[in-house]
N, C-alpha and C positions, 0 to 999 in steps of 0.2 A: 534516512536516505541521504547518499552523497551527491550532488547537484557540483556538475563542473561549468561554470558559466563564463566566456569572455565578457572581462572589462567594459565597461563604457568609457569610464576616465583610465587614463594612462595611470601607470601607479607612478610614482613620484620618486624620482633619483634611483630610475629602472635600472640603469646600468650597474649603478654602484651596489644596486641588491643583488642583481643575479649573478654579477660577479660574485659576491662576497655569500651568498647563497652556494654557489657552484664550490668555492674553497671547504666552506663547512661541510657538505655533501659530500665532497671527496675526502676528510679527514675524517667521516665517520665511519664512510664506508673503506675506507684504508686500516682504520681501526679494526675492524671487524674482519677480515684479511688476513693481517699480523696475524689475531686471535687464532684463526682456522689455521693459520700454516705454524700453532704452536708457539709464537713471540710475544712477548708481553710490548703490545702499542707502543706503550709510552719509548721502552727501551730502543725501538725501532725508528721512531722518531726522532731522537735524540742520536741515534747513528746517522742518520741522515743527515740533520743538524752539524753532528760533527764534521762531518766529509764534506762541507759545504763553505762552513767558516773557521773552522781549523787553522786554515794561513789565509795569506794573501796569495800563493801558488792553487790551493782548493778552491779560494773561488774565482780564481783568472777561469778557470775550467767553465765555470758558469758562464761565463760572460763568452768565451770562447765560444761554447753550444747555443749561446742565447744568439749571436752574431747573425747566423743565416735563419734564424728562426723569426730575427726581425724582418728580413727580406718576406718571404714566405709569408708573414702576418699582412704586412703590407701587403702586398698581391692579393691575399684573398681577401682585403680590405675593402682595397681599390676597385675591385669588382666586386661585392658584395652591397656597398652603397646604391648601386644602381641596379639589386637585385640579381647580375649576374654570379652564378655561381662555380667561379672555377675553381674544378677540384685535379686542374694540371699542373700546380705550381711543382710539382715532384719532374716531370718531364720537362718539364719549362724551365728548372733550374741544371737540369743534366745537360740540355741543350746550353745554358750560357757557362755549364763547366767545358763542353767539348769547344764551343767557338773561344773561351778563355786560352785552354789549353793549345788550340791551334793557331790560336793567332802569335801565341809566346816562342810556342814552339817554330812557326815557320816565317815569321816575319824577323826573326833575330838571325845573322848581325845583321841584316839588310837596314832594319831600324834603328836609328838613333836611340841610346839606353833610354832616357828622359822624354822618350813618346812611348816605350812601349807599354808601359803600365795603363797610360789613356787609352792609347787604343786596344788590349788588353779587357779594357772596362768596357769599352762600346762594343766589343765582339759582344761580352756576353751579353749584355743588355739588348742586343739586335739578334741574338740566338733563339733568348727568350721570347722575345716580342716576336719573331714570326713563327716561333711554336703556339703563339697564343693565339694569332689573327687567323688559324687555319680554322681551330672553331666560334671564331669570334663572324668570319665571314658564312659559316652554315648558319649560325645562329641569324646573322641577321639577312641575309640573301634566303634563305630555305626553311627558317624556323626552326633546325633541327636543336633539340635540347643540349644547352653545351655543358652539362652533368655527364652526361654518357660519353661525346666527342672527348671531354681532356684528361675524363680517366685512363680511355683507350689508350689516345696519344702519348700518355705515361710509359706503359709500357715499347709503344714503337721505340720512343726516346731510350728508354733503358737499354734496349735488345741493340739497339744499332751504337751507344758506347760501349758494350760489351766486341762489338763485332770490331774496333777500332784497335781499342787498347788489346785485344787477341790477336788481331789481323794485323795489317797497315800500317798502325802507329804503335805497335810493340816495340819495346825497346831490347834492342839485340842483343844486350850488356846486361839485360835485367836476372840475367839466372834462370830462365824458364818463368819465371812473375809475369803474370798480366799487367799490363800499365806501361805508357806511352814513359820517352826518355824524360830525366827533369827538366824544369823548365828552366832556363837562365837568369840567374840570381837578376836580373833588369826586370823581371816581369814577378820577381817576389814582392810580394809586399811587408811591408817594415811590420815588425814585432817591437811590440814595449817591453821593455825593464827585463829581460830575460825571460818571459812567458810565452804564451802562442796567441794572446792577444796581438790584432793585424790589425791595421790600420780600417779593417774593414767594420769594425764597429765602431770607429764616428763615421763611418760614411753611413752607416743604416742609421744609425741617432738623426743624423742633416736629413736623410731622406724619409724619415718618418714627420720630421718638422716642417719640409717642404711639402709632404702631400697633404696636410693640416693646411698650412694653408692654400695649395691650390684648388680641396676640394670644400672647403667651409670660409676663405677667404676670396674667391674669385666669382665671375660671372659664368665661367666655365663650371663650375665645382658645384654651384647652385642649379645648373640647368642640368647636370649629370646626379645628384640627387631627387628633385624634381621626376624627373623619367623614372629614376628606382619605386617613389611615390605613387605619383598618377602618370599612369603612362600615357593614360588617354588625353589629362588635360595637358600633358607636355605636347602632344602630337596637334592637339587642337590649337596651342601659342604658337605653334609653326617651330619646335625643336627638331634637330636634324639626328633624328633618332637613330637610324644607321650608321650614321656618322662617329657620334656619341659607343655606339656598342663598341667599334674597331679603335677608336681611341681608347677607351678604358681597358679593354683587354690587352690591347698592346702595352699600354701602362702597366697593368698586373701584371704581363709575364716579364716584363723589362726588370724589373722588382725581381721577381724570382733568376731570372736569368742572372743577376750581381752576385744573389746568394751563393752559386756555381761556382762565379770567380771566385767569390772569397776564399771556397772550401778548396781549390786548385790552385790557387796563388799564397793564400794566407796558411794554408793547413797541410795537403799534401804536396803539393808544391810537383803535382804532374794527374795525369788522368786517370785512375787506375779503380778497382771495387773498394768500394768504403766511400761512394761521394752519393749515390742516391740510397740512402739511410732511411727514411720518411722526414725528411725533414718537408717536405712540400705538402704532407698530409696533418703534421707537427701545427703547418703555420695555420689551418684549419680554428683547431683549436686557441690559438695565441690568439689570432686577430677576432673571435666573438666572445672570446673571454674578455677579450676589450672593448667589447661592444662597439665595432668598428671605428674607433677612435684613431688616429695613424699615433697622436701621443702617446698614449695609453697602449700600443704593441709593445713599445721596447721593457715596458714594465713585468706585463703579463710573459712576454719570452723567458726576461732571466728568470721567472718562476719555475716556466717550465724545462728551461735549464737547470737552476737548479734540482729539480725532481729526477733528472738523468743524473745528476754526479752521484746527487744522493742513493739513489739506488745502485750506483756501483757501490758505496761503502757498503749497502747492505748485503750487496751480492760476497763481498769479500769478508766482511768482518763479521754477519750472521748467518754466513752460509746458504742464504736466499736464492732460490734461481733466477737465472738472468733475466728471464722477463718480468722482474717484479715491477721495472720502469714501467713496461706496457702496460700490464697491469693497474698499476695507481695512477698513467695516464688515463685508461680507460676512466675509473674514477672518476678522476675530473671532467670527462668527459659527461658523463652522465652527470654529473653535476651542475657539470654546464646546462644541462636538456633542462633538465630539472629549473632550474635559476629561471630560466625563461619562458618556463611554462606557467611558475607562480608570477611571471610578470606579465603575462598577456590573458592569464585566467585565474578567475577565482576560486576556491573550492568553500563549498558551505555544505551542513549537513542539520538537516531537519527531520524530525520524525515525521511518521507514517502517518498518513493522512486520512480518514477516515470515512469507510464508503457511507452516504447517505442513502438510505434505506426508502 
């Protein structure tokens, strides 16, 4: 008989197993994938391998996809510690690509070149952040579950930059192309060494290292913990629990909201289709794969960056179809599940017990 029983003792260096639980999980069951779609693993493997670290141009690529996936980890980080769970960093990051893009686009020339990149950054991060407070204020005024509010909200966000880059802020020059004019080389941001690395991955590295410590180094960080904990004994020390929910959301989405800029200032370089990708559902995964660590995101991204280049090489050199990415994300995904359910429960199996007569 199989007996699924929770823990009493925490299991010991939980994060590091279910993390590393979740990677084997998904190479097995990626394994077994390959097999069905006809590929021998290993070969498939070693494609992806190659399309990874091949040059230093293949894996700028990584690092490129891992950029807003850092953003996106963090957001769901930042709310996750305190038990919130927002699953809007996808709307919350389209919202700091459209205040990106309209701040570049309608604050130039009015703006001094050398302020616009700053404020630039604070549109999106104040884009994001009131995408985030809409269901950060149900959640804490009405109790409405903010699962269901930032999914929705995802979509409002999408439909109404569709209606932008269509409507309004089409650019009249663009050839019948959906997407607002480019933006003015002042509000680009710098690229290294001739790659599409942007300046915008040491800002998510700084900003992963700063929410480290203001959420495990501060008195703030510990009282918003705490509440994720016991809710109850934070409410009984007199923690300003309301207060705390609209803080941390706005944090999260501010975090996703950069991601936005980056991909509008550091990658397309104007507003157009090809900015909400999943990457806000992406950071999901990144940030528990990290066992919400803010360190420990930038890590787990470039994995799952890597896993998108890699599956382009498969798509083009094994003839793979294109969702093999989704695919071996799911993977991981369930690997993830997996990882953390051998860490919060046990399984034991004992025979059949026998009726006393």
């Amino acid at each position: 008989m199989i007996r699924i029983e929770k823990r009493i003792q925490p299991l010991r260096y939980q994060g590091i197993f279910a993390a590393t639980s979740a990677v084997v999980i998904a190479f097995v069951v990626g394994c077994a994938i390959f097999a069905g779609l006809g590929v021998n693993p290993l070969t498939a493997y070693a494609a992806m391998g190659k399309g990874v670290f091949s040059s230093a141009d293949a894996f700028s690529e990584v690092l490129v996809k891992a950029t807003p996936l850092i953003f996106t980890g963090l957001a769901v980080a930042t709310a996750a510690v305190m038990m919130l769970w927002n699953i809007g960093a996808e709307g919350q990051l389209v919202w700091g690509g459209i205040c990106a893009a309209g701040a570049a686009l309608f604050l130039f020339p009015q703006t001094q070149p050398w302020l616009l990149i700053p404020l630039v950054l604070t549109a999106s991060a104040l884009g994001g952040m009131v995408w985030a407070l809409i269901p950060a204020l149900l959640k804490a005024k009405l109790r409405v579950n903010e699962i269901l509010t930032t999914l929705l909200l995802n979509y409002v966000a999408i439909i109404y930059m569709e209606h932008l880059f269509y409507g309004p802020w089409r650019d009249p020059a663009g050839f019948g192309f959906p997407g607002t004019a480019q933006i003015p080389e002042a509000a680009q941001l710098l690229r290294f060494a001739g790659t599409r690395i942007s300046l915008g991955f040491p800002l998510a590295l700084l900003c992963a290292v700063m929410l480290y410590y203001l959420l495990y180094k501060s008195v703030w960080g510990y009282q918003v913990r705490v509440i994720g904990k016991e809710l109850r004994a934070a409410r009984y020390a007199g923690f300003n629990v309301t207060g705390k929910i609209l803080a941390v959301m706005a944090l999260s989405g501010a975090f996703a909201g950069m991601a936005g800029m980056v991909e509008v200032c550091g990658i397309h370089y104007r507003l157009q289709t090809g900015l909400a990708v999943g990457y806000g559902y992406d950071g999901i995964i990144v940030a528990w794969l990290a066992g919400l660590n803010p360190l420990v995101v930038p890590f787990t991204a470039i994995l799952l960056g890597a896993l998108f280049v890699g599956g382009e090489q498969l798509q083009s050199v094994l003839g793979l179809p294109s969702t093999i990415s989704l695919i071996l994300e799911g993977a991981l995904l369930f690997g993830l599940f997996t990882g953390q359910t051998l860490v919060r429960y046990t399984v034991t199996i004992s025979g059949r017990s026998k009726e006393v007569s």
